[in-house]
PDB file of N, CA, C and O in Angstrom:
ATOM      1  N   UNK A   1      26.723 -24.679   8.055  1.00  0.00           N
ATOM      2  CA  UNK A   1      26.090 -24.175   9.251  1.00  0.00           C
ATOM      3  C   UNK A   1      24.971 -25.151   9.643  1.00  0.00           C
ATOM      4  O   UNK A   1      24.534 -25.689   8.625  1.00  0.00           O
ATOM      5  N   UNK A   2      24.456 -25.500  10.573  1.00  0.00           N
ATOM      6  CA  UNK A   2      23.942 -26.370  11.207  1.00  0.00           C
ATOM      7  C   UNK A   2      22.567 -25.650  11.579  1.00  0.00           C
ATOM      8  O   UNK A   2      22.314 -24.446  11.627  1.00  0.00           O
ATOM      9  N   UNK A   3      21.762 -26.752  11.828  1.00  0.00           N
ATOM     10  CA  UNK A   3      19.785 -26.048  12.087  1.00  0.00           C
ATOM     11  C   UNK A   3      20.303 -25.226  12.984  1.00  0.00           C
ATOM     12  O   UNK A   3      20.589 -24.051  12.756  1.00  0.00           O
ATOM     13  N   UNK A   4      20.501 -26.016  14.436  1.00  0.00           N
ATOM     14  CA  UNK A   4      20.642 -25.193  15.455  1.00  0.00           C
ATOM     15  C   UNK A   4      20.932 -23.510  15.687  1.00  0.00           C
ATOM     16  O   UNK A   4      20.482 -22.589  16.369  1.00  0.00           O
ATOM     17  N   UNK A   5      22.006 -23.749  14.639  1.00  0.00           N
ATOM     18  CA  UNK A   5      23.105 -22.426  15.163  1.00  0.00           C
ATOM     19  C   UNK A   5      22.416 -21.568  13.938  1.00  0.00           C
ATOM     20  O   UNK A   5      22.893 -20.441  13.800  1.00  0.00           O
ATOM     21  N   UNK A   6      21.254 -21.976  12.936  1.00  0.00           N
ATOM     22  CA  UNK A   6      21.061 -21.127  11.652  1.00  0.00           C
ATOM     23  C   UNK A   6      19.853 -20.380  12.625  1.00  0.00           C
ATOM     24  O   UNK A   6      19.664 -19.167  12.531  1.00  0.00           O
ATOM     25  N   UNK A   7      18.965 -21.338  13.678  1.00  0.00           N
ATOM     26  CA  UNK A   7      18.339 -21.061  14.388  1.00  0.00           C
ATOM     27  C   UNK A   7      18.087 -19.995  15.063  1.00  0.00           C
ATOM     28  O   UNK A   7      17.216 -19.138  14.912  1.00  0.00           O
ATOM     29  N   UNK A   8      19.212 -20.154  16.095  1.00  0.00           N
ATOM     30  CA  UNK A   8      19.855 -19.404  17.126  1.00  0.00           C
ATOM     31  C   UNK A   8      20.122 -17.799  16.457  1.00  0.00           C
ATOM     32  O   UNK A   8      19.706 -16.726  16.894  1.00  0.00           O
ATOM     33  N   UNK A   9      20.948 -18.063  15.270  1.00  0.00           N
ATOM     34  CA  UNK A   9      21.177 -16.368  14.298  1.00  0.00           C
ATOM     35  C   UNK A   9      19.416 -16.240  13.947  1.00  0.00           C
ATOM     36  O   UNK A   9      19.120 -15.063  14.157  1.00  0.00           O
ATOM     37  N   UNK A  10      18.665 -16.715  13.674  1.00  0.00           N
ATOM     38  CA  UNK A  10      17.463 -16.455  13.271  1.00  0.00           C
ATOM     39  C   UNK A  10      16.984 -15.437  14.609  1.00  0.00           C
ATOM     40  O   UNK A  10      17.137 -14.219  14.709  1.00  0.00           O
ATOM     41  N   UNK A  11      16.585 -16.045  15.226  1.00  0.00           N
ATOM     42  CA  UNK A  11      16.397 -15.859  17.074  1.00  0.00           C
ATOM     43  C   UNK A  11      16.977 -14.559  17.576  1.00  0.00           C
ATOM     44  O   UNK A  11      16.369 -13.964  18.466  1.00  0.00           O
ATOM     45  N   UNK A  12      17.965 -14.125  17.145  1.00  0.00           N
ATOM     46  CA  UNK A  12      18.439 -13.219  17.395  1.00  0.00           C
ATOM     47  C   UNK A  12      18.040 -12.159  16.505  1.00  0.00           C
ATOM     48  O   UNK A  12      17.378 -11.284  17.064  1.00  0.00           O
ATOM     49  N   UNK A  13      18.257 -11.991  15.278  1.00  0.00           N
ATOM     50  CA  UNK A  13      17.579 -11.048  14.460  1.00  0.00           C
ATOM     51  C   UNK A  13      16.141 -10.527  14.750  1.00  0.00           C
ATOM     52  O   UNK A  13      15.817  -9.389  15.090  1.00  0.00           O
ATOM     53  N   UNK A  14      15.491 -11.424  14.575  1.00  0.00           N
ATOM     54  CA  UNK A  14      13.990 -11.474  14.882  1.00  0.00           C
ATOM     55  C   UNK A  14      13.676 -10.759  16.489  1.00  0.00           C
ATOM     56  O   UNK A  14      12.552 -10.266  16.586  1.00  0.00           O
ATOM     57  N   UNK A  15      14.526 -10.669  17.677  1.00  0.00           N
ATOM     58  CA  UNK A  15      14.454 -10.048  18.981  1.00  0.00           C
ATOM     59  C   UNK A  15      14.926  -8.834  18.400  1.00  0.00           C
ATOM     60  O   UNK A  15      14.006  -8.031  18.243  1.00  0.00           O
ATOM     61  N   UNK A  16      16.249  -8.343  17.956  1.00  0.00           N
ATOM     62  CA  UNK A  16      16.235  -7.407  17.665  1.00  0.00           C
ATOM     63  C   UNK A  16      15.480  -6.341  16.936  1.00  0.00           C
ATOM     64  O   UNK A  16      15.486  -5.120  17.087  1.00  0.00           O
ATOM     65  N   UNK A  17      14.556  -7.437  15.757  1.00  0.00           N
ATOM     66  CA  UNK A  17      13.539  -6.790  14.863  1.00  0.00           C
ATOM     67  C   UNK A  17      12.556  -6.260  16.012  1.00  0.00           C
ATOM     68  O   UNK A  17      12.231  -5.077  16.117  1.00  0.00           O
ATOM     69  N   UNK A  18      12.087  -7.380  16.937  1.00  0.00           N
ATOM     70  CA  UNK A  18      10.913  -6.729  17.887  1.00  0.00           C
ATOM     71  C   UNK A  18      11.401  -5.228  18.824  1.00  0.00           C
ATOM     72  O   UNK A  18      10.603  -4.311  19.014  1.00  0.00           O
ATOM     73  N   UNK A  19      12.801  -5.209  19.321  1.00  0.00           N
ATOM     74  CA  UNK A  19      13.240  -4.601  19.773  1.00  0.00           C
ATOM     75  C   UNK A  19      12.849  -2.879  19.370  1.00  0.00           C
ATOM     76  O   UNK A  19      12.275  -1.995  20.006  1.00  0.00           O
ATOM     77  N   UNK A  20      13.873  -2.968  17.114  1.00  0.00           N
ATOM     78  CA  UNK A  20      13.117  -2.086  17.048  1.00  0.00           C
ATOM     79  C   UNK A  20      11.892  -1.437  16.863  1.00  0.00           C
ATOM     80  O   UNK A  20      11.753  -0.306  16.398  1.00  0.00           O
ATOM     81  N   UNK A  21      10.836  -2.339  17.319  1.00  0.00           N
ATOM     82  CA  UNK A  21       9.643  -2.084  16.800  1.00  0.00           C
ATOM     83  C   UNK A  21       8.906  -1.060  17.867  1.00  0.00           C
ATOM     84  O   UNK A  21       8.150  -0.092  17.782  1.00  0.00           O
ATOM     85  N   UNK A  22       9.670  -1.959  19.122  1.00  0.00           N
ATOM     86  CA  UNK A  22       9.218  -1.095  20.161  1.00  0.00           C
ATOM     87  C   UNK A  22       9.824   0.150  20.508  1.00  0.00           C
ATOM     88  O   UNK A  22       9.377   1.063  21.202  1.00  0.00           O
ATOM     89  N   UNK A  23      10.988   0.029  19.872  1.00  0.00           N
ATOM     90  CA  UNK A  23      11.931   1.521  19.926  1.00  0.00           C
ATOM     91  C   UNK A  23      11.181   2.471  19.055  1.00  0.00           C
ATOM     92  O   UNK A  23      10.613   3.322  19.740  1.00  0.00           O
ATOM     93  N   UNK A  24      11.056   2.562  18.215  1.00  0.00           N
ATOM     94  CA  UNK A  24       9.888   3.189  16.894  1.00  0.00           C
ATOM     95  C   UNK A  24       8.634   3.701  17.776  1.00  0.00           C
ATOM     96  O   UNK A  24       8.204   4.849  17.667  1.00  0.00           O
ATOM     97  N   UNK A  25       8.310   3.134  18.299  1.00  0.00           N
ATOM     98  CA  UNK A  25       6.849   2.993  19.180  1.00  0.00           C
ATOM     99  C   UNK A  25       7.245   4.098  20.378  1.00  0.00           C
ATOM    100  O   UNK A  25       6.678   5.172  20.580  1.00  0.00           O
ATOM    101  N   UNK A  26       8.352   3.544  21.100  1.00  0.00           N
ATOM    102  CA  UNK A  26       8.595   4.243  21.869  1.00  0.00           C
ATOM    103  C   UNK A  26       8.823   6.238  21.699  1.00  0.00           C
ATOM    104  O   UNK A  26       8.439   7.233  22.312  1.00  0.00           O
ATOM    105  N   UNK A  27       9.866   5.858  20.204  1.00  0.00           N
ATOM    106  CA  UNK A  27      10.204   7.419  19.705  1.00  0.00           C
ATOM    107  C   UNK A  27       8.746   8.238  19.660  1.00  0.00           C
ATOM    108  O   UNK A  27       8.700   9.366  20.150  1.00  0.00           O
ATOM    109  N   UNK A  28       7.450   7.585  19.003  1.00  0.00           N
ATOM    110  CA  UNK A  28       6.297   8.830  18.863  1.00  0.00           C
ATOM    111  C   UNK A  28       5.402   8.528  19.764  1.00  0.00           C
ATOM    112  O   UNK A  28       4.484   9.332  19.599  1.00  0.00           O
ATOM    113  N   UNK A  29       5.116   7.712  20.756  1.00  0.00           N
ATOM    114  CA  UNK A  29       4.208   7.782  21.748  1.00  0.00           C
ATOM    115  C   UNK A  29       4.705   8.781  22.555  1.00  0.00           C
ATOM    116  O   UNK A  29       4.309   9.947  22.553  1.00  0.00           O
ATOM    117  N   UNK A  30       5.967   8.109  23.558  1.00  0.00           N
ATOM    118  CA  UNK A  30       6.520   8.789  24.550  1.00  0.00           C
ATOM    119  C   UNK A  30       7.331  10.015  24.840  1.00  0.00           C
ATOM    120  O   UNK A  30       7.230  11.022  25.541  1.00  0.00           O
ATOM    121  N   UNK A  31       8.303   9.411  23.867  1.00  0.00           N
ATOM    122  CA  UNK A  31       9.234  10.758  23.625  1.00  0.00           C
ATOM    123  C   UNK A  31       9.170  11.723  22.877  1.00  0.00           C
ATOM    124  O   UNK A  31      10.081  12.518  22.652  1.00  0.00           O
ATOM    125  N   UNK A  32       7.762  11.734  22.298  1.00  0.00           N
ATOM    126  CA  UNK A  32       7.695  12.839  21.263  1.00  0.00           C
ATOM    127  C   UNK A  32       8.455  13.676  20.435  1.00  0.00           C
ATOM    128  O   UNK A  32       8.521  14.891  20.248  1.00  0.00           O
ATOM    129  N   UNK A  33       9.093  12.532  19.927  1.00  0.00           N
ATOM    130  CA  UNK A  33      10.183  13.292  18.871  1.00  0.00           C
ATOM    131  C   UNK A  33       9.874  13.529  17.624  1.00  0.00           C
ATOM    132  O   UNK A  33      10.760  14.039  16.939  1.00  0.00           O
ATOM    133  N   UNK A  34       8.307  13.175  16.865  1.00  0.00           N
ATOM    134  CA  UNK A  34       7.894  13.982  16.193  1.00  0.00           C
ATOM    135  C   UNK A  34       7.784  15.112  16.077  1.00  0.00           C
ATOM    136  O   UNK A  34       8.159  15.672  15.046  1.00  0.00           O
ATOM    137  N   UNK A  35       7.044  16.011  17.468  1.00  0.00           N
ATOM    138  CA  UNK A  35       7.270  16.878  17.947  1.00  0.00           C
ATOM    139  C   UNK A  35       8.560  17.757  18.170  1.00  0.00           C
ATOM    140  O   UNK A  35       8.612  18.889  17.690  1.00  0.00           O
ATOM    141  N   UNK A  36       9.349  17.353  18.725  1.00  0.00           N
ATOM    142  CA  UNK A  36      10.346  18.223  18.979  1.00  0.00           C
ATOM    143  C   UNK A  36      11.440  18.099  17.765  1.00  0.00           C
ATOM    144  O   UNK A  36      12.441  18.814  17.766  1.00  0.00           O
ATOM    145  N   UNK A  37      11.197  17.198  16.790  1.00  0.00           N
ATOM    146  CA  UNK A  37      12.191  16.829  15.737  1.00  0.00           C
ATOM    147  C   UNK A  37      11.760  17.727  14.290  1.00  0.00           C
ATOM    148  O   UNK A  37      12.406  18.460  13.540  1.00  0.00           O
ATOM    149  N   UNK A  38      10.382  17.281  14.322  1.00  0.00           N
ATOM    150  CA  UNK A  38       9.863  17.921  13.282  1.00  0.00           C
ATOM    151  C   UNK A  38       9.582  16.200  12.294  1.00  0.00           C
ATOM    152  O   UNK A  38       9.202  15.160  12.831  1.00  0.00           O
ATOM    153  N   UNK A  39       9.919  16.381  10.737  1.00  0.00           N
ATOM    154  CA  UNK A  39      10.022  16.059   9.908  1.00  0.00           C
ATOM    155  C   UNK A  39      11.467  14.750  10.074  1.00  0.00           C
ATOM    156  O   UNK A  39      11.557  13.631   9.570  1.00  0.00           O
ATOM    157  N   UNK A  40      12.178  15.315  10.753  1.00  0.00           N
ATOM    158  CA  UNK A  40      13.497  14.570  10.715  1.00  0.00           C
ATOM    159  C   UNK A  40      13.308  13.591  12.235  1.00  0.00           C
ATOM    160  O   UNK A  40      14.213  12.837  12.589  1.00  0.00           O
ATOM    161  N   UNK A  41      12.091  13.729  12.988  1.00  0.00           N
ATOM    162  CA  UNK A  41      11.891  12.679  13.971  1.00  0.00           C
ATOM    163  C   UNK A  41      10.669  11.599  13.540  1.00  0.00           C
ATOM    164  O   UNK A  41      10.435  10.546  14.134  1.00  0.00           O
ATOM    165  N   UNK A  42      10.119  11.990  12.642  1.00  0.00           N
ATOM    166  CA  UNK A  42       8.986  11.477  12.305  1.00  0.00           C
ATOM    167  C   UNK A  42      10.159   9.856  11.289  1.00  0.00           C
ATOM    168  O   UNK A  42       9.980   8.663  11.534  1.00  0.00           O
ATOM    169  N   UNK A  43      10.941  10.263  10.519  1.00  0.00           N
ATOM    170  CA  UNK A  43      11.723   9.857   9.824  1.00  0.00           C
ATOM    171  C   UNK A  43      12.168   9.190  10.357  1.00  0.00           C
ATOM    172  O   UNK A  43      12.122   8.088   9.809  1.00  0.00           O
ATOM    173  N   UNK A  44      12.992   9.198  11.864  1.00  0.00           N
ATOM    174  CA  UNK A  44      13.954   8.428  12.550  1.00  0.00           C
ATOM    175  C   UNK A  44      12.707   6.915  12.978  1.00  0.00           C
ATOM    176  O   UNK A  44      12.788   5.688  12.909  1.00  0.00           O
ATOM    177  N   UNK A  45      11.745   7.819  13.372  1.00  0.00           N
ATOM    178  CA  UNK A  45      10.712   6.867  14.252  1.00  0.00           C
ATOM    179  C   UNK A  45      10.245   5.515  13.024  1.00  0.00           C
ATOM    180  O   UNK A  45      10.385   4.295  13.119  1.00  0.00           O
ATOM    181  N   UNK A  46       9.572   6.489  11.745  1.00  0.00           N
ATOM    182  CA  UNK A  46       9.018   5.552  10.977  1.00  0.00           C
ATOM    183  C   UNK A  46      10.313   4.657  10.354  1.00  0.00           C
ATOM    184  O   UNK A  46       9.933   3.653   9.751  1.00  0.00           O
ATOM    185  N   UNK A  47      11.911   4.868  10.403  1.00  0.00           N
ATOM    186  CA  UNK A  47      12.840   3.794   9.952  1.00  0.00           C
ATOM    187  C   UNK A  47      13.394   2.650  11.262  1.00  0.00           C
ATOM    188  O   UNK A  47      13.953   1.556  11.176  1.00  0.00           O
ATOM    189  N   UNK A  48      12.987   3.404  12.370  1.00  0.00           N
ATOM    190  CA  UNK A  48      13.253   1.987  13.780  1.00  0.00           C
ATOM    191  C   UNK A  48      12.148   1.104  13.396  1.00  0.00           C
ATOM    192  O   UNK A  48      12.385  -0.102  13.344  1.00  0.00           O
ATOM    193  N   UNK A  49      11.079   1.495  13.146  1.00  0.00           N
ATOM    194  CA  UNK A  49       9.865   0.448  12.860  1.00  0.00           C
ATOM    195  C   UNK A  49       9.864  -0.277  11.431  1.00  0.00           C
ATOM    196  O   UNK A  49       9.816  -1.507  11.448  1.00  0.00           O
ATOM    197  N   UNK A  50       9.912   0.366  10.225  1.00  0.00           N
ATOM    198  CA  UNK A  50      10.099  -0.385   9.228  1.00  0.00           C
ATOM    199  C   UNK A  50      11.501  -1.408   9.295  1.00  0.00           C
ATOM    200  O   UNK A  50      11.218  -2.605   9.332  1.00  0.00           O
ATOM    201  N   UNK A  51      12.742  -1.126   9.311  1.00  0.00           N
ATOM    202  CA  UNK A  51      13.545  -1.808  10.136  1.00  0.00           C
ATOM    203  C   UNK A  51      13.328  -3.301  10.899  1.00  0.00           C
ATOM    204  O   UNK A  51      13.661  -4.412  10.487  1.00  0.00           O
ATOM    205  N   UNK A  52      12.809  -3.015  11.866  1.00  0.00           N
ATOM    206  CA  UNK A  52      11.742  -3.874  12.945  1.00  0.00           C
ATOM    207  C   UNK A  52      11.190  -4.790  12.432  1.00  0.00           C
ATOM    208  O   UNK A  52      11.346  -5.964  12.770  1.00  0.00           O
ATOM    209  N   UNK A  53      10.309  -4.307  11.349  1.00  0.00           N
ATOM    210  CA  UNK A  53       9.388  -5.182  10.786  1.00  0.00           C
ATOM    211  C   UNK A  53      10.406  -6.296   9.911  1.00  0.00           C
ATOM    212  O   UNK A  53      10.412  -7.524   9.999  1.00  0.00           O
ATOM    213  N   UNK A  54      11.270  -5.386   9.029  1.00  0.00           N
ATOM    214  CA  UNK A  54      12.053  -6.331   7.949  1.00  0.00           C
ATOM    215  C   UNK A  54      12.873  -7.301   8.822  1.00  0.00           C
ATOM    216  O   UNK A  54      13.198  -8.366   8.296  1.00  0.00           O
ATOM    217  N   UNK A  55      13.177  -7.103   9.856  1.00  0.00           N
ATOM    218  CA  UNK A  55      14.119  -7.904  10.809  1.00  0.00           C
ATOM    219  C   UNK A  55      13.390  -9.297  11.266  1.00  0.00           C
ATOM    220  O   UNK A  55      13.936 -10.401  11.277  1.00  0.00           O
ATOM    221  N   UNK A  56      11.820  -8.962  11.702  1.00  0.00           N
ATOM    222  CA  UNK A  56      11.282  -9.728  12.534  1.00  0.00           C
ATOM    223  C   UNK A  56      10.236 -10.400  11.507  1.00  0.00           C
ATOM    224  O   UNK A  56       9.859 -11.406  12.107  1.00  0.00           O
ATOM    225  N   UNK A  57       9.637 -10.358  10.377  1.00  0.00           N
ATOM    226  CA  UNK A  57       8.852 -10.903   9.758  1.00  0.00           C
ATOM    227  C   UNK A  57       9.292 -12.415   9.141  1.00  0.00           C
ATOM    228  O   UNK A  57       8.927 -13.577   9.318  1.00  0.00           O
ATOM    229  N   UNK A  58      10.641 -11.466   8.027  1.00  0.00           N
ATOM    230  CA  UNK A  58      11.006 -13.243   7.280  1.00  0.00           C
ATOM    231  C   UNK A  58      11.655 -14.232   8.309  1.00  0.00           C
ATOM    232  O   UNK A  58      11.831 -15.439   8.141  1.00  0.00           O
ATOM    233  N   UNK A  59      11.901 -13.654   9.150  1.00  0.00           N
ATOM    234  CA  UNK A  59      12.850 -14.891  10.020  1.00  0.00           C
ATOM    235  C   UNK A  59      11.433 -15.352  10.708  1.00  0.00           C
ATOM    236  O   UNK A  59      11.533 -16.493  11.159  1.00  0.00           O
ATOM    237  N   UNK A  60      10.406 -14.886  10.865  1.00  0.00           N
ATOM    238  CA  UNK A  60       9.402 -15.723  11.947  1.00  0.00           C
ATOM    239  C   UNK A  60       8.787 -16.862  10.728  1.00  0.00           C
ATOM    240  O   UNK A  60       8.549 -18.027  11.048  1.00  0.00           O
ATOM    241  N   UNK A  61       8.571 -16.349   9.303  1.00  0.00           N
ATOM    242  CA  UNK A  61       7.950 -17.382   8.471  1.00  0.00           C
ATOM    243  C   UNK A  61       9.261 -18.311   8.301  1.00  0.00           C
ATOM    244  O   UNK A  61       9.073 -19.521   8.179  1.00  0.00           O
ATOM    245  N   UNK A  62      10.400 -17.876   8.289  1.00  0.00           N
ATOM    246  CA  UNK A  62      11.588 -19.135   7.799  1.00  0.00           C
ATOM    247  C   UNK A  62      11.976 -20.190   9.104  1.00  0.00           C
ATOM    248  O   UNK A  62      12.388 -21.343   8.974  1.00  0.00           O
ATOM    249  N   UNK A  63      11.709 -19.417  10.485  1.00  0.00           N
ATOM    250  CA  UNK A  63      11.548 -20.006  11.165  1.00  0.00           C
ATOM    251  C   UNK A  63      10.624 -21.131  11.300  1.00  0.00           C
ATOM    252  O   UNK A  63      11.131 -22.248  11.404  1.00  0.00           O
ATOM    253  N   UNK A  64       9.304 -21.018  11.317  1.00  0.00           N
ATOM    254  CA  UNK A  64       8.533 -21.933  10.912  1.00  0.00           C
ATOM    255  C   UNK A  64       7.993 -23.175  10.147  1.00  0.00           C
ATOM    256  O   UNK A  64       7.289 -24.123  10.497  1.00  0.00           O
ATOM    257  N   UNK A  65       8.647 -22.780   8.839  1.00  0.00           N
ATOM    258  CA  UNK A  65       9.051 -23.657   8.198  1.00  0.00           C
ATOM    259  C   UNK A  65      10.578 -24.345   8.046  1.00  0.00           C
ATOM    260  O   UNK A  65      10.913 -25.321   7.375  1.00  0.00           O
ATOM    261  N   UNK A  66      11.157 -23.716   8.675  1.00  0.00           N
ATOM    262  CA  UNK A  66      12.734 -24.806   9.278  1.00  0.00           C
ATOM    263  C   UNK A  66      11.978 -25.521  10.640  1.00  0.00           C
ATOM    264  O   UNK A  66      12.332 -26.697  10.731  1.00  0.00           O
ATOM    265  N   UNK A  67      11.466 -25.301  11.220  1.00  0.00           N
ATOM    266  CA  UNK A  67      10.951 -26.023  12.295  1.00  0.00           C
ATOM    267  C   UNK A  67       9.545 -27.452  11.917  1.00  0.00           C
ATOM    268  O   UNK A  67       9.509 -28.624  12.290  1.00  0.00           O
ATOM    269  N   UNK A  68       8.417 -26.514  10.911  1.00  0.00           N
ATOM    270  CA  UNK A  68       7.909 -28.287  10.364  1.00  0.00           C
ATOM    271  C   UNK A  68       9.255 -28.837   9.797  1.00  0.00           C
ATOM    272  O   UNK A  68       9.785 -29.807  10.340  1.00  0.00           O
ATOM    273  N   UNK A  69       9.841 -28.203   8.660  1.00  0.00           N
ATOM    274  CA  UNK A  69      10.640 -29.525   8.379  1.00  0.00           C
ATOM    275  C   UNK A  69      11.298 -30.484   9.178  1.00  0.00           C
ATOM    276  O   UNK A  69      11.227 -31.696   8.975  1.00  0.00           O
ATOM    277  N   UNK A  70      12.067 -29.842  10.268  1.00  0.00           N
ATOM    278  CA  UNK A  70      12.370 -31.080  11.213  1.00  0.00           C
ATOM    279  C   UNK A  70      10.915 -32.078  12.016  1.00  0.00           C
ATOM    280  O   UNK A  70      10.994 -33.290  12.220  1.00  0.00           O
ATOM    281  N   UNK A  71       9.821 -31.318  12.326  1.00  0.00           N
ATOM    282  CA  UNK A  71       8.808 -32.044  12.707  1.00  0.00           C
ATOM    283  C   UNK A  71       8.814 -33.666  11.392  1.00  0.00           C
ATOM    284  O   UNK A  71       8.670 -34.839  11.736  1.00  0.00           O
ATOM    285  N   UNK A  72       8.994 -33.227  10.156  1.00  0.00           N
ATOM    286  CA  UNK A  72       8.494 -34.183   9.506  1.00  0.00           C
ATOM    287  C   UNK A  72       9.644 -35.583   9.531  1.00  0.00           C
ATOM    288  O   UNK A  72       9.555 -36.809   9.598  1.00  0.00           O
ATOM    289  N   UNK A  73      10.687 -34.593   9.436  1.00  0.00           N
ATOM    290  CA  UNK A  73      12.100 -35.814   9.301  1.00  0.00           C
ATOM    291  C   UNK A  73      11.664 -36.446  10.698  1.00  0.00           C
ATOM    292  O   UNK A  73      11.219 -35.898  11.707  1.00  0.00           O
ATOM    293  N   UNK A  74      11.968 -37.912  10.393  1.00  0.00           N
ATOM    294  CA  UNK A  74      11.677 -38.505  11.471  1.00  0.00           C
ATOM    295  C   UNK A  74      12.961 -38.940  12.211  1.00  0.00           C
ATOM    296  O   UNK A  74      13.712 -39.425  11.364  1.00  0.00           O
ATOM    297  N   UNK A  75      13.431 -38.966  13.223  1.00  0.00           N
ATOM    298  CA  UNK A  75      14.504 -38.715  14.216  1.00  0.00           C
ATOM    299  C   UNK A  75      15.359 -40.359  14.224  1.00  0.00           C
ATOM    300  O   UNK A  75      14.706 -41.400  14.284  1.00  0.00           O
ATOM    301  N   UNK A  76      16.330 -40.350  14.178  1.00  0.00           N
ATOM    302  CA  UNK A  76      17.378 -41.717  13.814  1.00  0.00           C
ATOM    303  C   UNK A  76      17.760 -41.367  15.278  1.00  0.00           C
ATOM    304  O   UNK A  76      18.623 -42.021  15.864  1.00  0.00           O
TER     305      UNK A  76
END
């Protein structure tokens, strides 16, 4: 698999991670499905966000460091 395209799958995970972060966010601000769920919305909300997080964290540090490394290789 190639930087680019390991990239690109990175890129994508990591949107989706933000995605659910804001979905999570969305479930107990707005839609109050704590509320109307009980126990079993509180649950749904706090696993879109933990989720979220695991999606969007390691790919932003692996990202980063796949990206110095090409900074350092110097370009042929």
């Amino acid at each position: 698999m190639t930087d680019k395209r390991r990239i690109r799958i990175l890129q994508i995970i990591m949107i989706i991670g933000i995605g659910l972060i804001l979905l999570g966010h969305y479930f107990i601000s707005y839609a109050n499905l704590p509320q109307k769920m009980g126990v079993s919305g509180i649950i749904i909300s706090a696993m879109c966000v933990a989720l979220g997080i695991i999606c969007s964290l390691p790919t932003k540090i692996y990202l980063t460091i796949l990206l110095m490394r090409q900074e350092k290789e110097p370009e042929h």
